[in-house]
C-alpha positions in Angstrom: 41.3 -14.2 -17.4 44.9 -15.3 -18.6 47.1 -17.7 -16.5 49.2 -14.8 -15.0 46.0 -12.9 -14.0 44.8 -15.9 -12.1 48.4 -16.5 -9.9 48.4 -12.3 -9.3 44.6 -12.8 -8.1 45.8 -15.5 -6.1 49.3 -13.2 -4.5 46.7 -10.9 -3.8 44.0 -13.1 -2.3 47.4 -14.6 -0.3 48.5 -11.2 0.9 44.8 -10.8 2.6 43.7 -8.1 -0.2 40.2 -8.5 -1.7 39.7 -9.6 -4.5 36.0 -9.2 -6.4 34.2 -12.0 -8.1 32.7 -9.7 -10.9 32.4 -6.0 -11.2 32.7 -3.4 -8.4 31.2 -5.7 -5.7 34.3 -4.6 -3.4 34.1 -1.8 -0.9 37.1 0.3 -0.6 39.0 -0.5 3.0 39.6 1.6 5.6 43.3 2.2 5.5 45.8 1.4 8.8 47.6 3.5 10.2 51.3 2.6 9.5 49.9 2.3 5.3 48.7 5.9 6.2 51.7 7.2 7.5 53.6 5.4 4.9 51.4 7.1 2.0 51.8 11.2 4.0 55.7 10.1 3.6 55.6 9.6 0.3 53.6 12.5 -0.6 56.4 14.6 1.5 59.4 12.4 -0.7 58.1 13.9 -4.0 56.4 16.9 -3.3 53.6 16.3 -5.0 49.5 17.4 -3.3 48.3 13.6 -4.1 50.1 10.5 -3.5 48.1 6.3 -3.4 48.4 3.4 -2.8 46.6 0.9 -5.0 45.8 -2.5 -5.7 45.1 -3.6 -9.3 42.9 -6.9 -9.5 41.5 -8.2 -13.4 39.2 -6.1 -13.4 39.5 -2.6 -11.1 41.7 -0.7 -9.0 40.9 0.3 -5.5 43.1 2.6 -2.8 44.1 1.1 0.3 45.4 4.8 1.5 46.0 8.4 0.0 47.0 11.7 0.7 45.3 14.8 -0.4 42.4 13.1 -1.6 39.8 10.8 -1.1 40.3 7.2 -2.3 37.8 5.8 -5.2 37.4 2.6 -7.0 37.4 2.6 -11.2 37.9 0.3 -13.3 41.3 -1.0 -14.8 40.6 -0.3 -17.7 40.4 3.6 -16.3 43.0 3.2 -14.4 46.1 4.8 -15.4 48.5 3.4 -13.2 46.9 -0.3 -14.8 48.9 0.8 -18.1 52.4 -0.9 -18.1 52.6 -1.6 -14.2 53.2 -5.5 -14.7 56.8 -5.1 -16.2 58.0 -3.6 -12.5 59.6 -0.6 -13.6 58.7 2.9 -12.3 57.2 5.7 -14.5 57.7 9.3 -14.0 55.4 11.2 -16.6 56.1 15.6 -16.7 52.3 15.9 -18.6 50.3 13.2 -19.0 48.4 14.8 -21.6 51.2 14.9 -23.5 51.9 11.3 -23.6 50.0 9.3 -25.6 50.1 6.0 -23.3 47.8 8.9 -21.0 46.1 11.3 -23.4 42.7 9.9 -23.3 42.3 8.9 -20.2 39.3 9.7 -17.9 41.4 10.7 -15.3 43.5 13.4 -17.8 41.2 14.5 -20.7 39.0 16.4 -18.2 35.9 13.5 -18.0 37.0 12.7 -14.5 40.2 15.1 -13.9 43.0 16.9 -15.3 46.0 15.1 -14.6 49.0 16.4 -15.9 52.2 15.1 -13.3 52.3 11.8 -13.0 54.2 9.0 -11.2 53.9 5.1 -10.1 56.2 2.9 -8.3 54.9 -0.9 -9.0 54.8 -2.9 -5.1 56.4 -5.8 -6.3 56.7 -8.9 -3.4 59.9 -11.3 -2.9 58.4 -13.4 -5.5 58.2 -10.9 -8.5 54.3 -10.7 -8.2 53.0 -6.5 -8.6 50.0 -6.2 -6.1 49.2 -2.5 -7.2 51.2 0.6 -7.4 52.7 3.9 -5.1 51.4 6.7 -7.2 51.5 10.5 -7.1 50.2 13.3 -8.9 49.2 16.9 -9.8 46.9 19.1 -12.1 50.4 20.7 -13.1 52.9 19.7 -15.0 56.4 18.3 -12.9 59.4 16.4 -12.2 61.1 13.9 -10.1 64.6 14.1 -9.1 66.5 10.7 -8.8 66.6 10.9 -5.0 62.8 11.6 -4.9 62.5 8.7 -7.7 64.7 6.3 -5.1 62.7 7.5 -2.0 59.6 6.4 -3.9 61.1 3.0 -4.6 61.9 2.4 -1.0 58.4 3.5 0.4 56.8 1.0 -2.0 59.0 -1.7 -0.8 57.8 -0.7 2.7 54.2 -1.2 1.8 54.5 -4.2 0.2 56.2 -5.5 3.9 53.6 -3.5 5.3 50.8 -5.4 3.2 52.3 -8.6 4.2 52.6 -7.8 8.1 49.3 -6.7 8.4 47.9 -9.6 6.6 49.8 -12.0 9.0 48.6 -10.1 11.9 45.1 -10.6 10.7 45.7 -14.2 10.9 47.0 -14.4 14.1 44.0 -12.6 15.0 41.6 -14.9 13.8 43.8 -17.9 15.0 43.7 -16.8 18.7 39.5 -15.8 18.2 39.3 -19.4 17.6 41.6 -21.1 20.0 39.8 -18.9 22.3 36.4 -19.8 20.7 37.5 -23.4 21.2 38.5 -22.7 25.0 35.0 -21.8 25.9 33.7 -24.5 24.3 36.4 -27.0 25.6 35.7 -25.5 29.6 31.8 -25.7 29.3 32.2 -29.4 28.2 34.5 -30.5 30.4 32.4 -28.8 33.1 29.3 -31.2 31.8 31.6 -33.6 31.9 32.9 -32.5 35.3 29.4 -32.9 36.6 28.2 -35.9 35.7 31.7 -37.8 36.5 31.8 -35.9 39.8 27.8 -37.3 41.2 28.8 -41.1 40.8 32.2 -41.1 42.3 30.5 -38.4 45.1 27.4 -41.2 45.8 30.0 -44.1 45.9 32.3 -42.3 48.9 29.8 -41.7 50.3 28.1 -45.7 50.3 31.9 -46.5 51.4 32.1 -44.2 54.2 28.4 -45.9 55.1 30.1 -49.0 55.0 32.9 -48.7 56.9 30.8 -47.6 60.1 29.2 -50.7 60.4 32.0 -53.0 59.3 33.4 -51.2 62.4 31.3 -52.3 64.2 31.2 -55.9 63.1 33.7 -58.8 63.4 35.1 -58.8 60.0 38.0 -55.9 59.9 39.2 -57.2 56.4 36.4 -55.9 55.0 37.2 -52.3 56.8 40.6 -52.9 55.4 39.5 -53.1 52.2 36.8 -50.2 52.3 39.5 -47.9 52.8 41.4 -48.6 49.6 38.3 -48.1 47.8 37.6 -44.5 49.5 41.3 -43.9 49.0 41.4 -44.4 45.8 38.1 -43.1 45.2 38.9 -40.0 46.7 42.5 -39.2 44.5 40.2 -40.4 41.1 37.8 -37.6 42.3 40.7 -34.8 42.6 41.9 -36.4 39.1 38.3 -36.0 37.2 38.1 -32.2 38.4 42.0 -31.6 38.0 42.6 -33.3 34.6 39.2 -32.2 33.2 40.4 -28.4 33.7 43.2 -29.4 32.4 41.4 -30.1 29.1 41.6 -26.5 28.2 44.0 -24.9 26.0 46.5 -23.7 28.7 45.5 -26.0 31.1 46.4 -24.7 34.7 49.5 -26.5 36.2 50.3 -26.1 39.7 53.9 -27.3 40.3 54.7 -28.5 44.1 57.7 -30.8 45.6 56.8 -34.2 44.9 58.8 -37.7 46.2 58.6 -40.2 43.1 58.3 -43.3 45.8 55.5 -41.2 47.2 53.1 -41.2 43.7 54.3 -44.6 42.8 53.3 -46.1 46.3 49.5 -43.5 45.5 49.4 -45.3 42.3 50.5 -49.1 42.6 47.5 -48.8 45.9 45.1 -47.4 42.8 46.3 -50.6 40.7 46.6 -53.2 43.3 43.8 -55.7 41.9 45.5 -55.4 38.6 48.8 -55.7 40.1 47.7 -58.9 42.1 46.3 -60.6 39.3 49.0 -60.4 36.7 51.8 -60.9 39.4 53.5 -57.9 38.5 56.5 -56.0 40.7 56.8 -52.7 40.4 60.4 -51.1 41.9 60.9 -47.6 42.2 63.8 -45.6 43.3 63.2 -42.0 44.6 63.9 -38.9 43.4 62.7 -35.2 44.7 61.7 -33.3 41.7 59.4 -30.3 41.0 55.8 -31.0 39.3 52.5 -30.9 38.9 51.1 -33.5 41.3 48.1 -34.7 39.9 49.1 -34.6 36.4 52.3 -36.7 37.4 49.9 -39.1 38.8 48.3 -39.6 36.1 51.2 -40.0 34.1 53.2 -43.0 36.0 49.4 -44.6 36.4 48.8 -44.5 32.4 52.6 -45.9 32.1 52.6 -48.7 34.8 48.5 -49.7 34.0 50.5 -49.8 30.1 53.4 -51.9 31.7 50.8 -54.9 33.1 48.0 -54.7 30.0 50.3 -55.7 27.4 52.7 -58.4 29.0 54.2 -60.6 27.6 51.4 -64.1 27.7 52.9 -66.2 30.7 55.3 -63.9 32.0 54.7 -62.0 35.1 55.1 -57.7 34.3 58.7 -56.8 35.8 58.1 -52.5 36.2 61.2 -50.4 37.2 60.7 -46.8 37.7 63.6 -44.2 38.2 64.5 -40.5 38.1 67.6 -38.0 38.3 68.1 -34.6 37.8 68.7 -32.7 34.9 70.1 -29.2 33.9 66.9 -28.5 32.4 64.9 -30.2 35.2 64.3 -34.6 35.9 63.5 -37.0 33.7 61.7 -40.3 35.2 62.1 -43.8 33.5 59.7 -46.4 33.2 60.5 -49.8 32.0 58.8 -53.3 31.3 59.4 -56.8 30.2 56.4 -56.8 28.2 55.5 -57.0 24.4 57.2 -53.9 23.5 56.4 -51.3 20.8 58.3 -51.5 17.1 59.9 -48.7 16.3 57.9 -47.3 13.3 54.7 -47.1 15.7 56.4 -45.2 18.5 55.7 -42.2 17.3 52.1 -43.1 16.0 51.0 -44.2 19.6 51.9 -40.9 21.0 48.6 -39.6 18.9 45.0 -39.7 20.4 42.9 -42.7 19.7 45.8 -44.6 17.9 45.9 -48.4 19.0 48.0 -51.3 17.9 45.6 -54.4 17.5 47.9 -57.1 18.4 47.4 -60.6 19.4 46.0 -60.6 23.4 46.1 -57.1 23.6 43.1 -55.8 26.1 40.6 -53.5 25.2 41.3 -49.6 25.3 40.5 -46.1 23.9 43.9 -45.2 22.6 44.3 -42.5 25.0 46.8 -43.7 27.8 49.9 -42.2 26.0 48.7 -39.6 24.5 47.5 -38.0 27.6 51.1 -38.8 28.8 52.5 -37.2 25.9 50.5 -34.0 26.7 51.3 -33.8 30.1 54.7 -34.1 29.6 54.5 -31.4 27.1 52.5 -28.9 29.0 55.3 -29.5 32.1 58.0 -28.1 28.9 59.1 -31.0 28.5 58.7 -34.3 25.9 58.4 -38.0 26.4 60.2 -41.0 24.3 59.2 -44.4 23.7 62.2 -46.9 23.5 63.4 -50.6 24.0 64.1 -51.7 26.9 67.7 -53.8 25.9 65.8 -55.3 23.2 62.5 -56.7 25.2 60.5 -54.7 26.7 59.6 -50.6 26.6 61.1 -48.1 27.8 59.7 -45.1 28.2 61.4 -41.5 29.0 59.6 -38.6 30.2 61.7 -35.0 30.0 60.3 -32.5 32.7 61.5 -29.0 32.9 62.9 -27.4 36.1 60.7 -23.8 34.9 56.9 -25.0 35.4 
């Protein structure tokens, strides 16, 4: 196979057209509907009983549509419209039997048929590659005027656009078989997941809510105190595990609602109070009303402020401000530290799942925090942006839209 045959093998393999190994392995395709209509047009543009559309590989031709006639397979090497169709012109042929170039072929010395009219428009794409030929022909001899000659030109212009469309169509179709494949897959493992997340956290409230009626009943009231932070809190991460795990689904259900900022913060800085105590953190937060996802914000401002007290600064106490406003597209919050920072050639790295840093005295983790906060903020139509806070510090800029 020469050098050209193997790039026009590979247009056609490309354009979704088969394309055989060896032989006549290949079945002939059923042909769509708009190649159909296209191929009845052109028999109607020249006036001619048969009119094709075919693709020439190395080795055979095969018809993706025809009119007045059932499409076959033969070889190239049978093939008239294989003679000459590489150089892109269009031939127009009054008796084939006449013409040398067409004489003794199968097709017009009477082994397979009796051609005598003959005409093929080469479908040559954007890129100067011929897939095939438009072809059209009769047992009698015939002409073409110019206008039927230009008709023909444009129809096979249209097929090779039609090819093209049909072939990206096909791969859209197979993209969304496996996004959906990969739903079905996602939503029965998150449901494992679901499950055996869910029975812990379940057989821990319920120990607590044992708990707290007999520290009722005993002298100690801190301890009731504390009991109901734990349920609290144990209570919100159970409405996280079953709302964030469904969200683990391509097109994850959001549920927007009216949300106060101070409101979450206050949820969240109660969820991360031991942390908070330990590393002597503050965490300031102006309000804002804004429209959101509840739960999903939640776990966004927890990922960012738990971020905000793991990686300190060694010896300095975690100074967190939090802060919102409106936008014309919808609010944007603002989180910002005193800690270690992040340089600016890994900012966008860290937004990718599993990614961590390695620095000196930075804590164990999974690599997960901000890339689940980079998701979220992308399935509320929005985006989020890592930056220095003044030079010290992170800063870190979630973009929410108003149409969630």
């Amino acid at each position: 196979m020469s050098v050209d045959e193997l790039v026009r093998d590979a247009v056609l393999a490309a354009t979704g057209l088969p394309v055989p190994g060896s032989g006549l392995e290949i079945t002939v395709p059923m042909p769509s509907q708009r190649l159909q209509n296209l191929v009845e047009l052109a028999r109607t543009v020249c006036g001619q009983p048969v009119t094709a559309i075919n693709i020439i590989t190395e080795e055979l031709q095969y018809q993706v549509a025809t009119a007045g006639m059932e499409p076959y397979l033969c070889t190239r090497e049978d093939s008239m419209c294989a003679v000459g169709f590489l150089n892109g012109t269009s031939t127009v042929v009054e008796d084939a039997s006449a013409d040398p170039r067409y004489s003794s072929n199968p097709y017009v010395d009477g082994r397979r048929g009796a051609i005598r009219f003959y005409a093929s428009i080469p479908l040559v794409t954007d890129e100067g590659f011929v897939l095939g030929t438009l072809c059209a022909g009769a047992r009698e001899t015939g002409k073409l005027s110019e206008r039927q000659r230009q008709g023909l030109e444009i129809l096979a212009a249209e097929i090779v656009e039609a090819l093209e469309l049909e072939h990206r169509a096909r791969q859209l179709a197979g993209a969304l078989a496996e996004a959906q494949r990969s739903n079905t897959l996602l939503a029965d493992f998150a449901g494992r997941i679901s499950h055996d997340l869910r029975n812990p956290l379940t057989s821990i409230l319920g120990y607590v809510e044992l708990s707290q009626m007999e520290a009722a009943d005993g002298p100690n009231s801190q301890i009731a105190t504390y009991l109901n932070v734990v349920a609290s809190s144990g209570q919100r991460m159970l409405d996280m595990v079953e709302n964030v795990l469904a969200y683990a689904t391509i097109g994850g259900d959001i549920r927007p609602a009216e949300l106060s900022l101070t409101a979450i913060v206050a949820d969240v800085v109660q969820d991360l109070a031991a942390s908070i105590e330990t590393s002597g953190a503050s965490v300031d937060c102006g309000d804002l009303a804004f429209s959101a996802d509840p739960v999903q914000i939640r776990v966004l401002l927890q990922n960012l402020i738990h971020n905000s007290i793991a990686y300190g600064r060694p010896g300095v106490p975690p100074v967190i401000q939090i802060t919102g406003q409106r936008t014309a597209e919808g609010a944007t919050l603002r989180v910002t530290d005193n800690g270690k920072g992040i340089s600016e050639t890994d900012r966008e790295r860290v937004l990718h799942p599993l990614v961590r840093l390695h620095r000196e005295d930075d804590p164990p983790g999974t690599g997960l925090g901000l890339a689940t906060c980079a998701r979220i903020a992308a399935a509320a139509g929005g985006r989020l942006d890592i930056s220095s806070n003044s030079g010290a510090g992170t800063m870190v800029t979630v973009h929410l839209s108003g149409n969630t």
